[in-house]
C-alpha positions in Angstrom: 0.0 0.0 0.0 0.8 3.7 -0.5 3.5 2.8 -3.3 4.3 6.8 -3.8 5.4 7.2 -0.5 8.6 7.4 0.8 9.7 4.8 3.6 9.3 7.5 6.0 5.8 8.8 4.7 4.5 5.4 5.0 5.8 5.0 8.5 4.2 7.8 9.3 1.1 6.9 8.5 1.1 3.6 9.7 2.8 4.6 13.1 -0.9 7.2 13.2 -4.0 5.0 11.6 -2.1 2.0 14.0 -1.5 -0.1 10.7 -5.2 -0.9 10.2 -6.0 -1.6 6.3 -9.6 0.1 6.5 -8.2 3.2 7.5 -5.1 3.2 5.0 -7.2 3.4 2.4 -8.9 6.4 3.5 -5.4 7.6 2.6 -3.7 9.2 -0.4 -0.3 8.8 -1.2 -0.3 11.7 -3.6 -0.6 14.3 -1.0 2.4 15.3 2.2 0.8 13.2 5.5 -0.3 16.4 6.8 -3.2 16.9 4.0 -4.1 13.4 4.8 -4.6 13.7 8.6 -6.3 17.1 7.8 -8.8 15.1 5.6 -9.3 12.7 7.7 -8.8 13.1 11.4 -9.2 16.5 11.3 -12.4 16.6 8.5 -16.2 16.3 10.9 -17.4 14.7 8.1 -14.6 12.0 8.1 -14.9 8.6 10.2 -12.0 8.9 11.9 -13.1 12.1 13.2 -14.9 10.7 16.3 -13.6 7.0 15.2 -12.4 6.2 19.0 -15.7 7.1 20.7 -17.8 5.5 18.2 -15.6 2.1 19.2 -16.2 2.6 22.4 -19.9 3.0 22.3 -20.4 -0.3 20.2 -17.5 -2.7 21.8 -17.9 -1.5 25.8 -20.9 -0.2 28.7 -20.6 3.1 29.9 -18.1 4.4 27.1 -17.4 7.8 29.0 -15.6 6.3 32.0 -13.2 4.3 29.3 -12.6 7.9 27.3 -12.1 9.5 31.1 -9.4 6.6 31.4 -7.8 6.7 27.9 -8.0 10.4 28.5 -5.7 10.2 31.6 -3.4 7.9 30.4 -2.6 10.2 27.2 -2.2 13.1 29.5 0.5 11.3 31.1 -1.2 9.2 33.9 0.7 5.7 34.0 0.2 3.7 36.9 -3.0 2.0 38.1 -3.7 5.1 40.6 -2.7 7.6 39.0 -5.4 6.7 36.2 -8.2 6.2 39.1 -7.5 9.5 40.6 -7.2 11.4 37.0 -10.2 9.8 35.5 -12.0 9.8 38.8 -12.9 6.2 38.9 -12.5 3.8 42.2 -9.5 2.3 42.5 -10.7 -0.7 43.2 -13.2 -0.7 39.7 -10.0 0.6 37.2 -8.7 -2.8 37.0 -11.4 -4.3 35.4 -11.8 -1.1 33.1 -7.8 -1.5 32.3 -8.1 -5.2 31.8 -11.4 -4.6 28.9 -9.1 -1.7 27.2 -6.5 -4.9 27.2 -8.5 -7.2 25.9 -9.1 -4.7 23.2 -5.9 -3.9 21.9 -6.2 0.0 22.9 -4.0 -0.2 26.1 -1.5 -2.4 27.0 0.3 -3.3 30.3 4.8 -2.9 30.7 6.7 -3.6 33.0 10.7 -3.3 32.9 12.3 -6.0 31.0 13.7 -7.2 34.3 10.8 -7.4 36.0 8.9 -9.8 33.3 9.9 -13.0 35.5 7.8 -12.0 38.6 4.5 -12.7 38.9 3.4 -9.3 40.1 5.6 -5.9 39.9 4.9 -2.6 41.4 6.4 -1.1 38.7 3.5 -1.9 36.1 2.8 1.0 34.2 -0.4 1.5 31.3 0.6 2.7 28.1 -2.2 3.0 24.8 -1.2 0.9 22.6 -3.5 1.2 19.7 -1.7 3.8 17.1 -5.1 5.2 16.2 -6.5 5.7 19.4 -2.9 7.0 20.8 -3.4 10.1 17.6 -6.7 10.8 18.2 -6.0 11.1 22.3 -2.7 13.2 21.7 -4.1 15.7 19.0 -7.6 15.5 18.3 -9.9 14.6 21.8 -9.0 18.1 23.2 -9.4 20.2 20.1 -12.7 19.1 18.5 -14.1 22.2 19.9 -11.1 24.0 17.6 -12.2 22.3 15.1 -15.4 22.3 15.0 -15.0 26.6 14.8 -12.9 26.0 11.6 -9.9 26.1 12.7 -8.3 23.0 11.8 -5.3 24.3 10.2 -4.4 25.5 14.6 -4.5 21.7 15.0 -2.8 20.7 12.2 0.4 22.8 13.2 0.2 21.4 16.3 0.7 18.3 14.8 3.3 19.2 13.0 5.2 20.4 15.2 4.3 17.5 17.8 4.7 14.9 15.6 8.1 13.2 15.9 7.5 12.9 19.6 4.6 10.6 19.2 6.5 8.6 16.6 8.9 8.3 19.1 7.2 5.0 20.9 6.5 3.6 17.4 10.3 3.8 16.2 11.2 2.3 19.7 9.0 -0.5 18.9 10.4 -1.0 15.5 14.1 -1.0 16.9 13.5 -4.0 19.3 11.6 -5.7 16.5 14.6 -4.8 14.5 16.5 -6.7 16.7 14.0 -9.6 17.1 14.3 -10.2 13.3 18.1 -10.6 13.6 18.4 -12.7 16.4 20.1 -15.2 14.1 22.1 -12.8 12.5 25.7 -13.1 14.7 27.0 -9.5 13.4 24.4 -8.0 14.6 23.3 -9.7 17.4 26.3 -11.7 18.9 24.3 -14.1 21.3 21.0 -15.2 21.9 18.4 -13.3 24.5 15.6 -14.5 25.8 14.1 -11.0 27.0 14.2 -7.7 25.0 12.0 -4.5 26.2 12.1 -1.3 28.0 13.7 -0.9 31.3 12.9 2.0 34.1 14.4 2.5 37.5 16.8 4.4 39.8 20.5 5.4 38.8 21.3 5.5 42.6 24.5 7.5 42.0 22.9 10.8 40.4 19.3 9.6 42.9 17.3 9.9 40.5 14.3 7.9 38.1 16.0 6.8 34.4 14.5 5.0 31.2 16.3 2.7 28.6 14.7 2.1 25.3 15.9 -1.2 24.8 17.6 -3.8 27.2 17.9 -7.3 26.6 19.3 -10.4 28.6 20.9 -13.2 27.5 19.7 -17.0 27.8 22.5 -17.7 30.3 22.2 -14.0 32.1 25.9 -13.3 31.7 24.8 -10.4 28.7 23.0 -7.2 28.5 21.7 -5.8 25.1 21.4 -1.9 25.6 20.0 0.3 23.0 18.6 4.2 22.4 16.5 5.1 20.0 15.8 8.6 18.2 13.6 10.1 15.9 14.1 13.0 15.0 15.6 14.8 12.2 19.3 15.0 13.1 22.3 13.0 14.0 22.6 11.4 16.4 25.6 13.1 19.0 28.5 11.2 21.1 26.4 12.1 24.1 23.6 9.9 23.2 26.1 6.7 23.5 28.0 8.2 26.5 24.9 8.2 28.2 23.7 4.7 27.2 27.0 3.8 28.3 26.9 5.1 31.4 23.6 3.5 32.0 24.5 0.3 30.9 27.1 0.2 34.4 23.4 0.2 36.7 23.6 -3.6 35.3 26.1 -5.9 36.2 26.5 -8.0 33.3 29.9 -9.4 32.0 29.3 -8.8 28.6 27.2 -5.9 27.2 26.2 -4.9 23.8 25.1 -1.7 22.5 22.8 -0.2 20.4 22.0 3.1 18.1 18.8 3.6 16.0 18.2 6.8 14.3 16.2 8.5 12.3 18.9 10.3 9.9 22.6 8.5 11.0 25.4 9.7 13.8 28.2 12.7 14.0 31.2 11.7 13.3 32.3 11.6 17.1 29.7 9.1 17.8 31.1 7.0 14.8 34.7 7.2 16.3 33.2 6.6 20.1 31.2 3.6 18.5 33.7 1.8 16.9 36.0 1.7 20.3 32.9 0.3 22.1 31.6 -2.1 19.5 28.2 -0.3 19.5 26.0 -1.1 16.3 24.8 2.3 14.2 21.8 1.2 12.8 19.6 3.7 10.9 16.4 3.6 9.6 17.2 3.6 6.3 18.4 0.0 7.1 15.3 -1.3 8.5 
């Protein structure tokens, strides 16, 4: 689909209508991605206008405490009570609201990558995982009144210029199936894992909270598999891998392995740095 499109155009669009055929050919690929969203997501006569609320009338009961959730967890709201005290729902109810929006496919539960063996973690976070509903909750939700005036053309700056943060969790996701794809591939990944994800916790040097995009463990526990991923529209700086580096020594594993995805390739300094550390550039040109 969309064979006029560049790679990037097309991951675009896919990244925002969550890959679903039914709205990808509500699309043109004769026009930027910006006169398509405006058409569609940002048109009151389109379907994907109020798509997400029409879903949630047909598929759940009581659709408004499930947009009151979804709302709350695009606004930033991540664990189980922060979401009940945003959206105003009882604690004890918003884990059988949470579970339905599993079931679904909109949300989706993580937990850091060294956490998957427990049964339970207290580190669970909630995260909306449908692409589709994700859009709609970042940019169009609050500004239906906006455009409903007739001022569409606001929104749709606000998009643009908010744009390759949200793609951000999509190219994340892409760089760990990158890497999923060439477990067999020995150049690119050296050993087996058996666990590839995100990772959260506590640097306790600098005391304070820290993400990884990727981390991966090995099958016999003696390797880490560290990576960062950017997209945006410039190379990708020394400091980048210094930090990964850096965060890499929270984890005590013998070997580690490291990681660079971009959006448009790497400064030279991060080439040189790269080279002494063995850490694989991989753009997404190559993906």
């Amino acid at each position: 689909m969309l064979p006029h499109y560049s790679k990037k155009e097309a991951f675009d669009i896919n990244s925002i209508v969550g890959g679903i055929p039914k709205y990808l050919n509500m699309i043109s690929d004769q026009v930027p991605v910006i006169e398509n969203i405006k058409a569609t997501f940002l048109n009151s006569d389109s379907l994907l206008f109020e798509e997400p609320k029409n879903l949630l009338k047909q598929e759940l009961r009581d659709p408004s405490t499930y947009n009151s959730i979804i709302n709350a967890i695009a606004n930033g709201a991540s664990k189980m009570n922060q979401i009940a005290t945003t959206a105003k729902v009882a604690s004890g109810a918003v884990s059988t609201y949470l579970k339905n929006l599993i079931d679904l496919g909109i949300v989706s539960k993580k937990v850091p990558v060294t956490e998957m063996d427990k049964p339970k973690s207290k580190k669970t976070i909630y995260v909306i995982s449908d692409g589709m509903f994700r859009f709609w909750y970042t940019f169009v939700g609050k500004n239906i009144s906006l455009i409903e005036a007739g001022y569409a053309d606001l929104v749709a700056k606000q998009i643009e210029q908010g744009l390759s943060n949200f793609l951000g969790p999509s190219f994340e996701q892409l760089s760990q199936e990158y890497l999923w794809q060439h477990m067999m591939d020995k150049e690119i990944v050296p050993e087996y894992f058996r666990r590839l994800g995100y990772w959260w916790g506590t640097d306790k040097k600098a005391k304070k909270q820290v993400e990884m995009d990727i981390v991966g463990i090995s099958i016999d526990n003696l390797a880490g598999f560290f990576g960062e991923c950017k997209w945006k529209n410039e190379l990708i700086s020394k400091s980048i891998l210094e930090t990964l580096i850096y965060r890499s020594s929270l984890f005590t594993y013998p070997k580690k392995y490291y990681y660079l995805f971009s959006e448009v390739g790497f400064t030279d300094e991060c080439k040189k740095l790269a080279k002494k550390v063995n850490c694989h550039l991989i753009s997404f040109s190559e993906m």
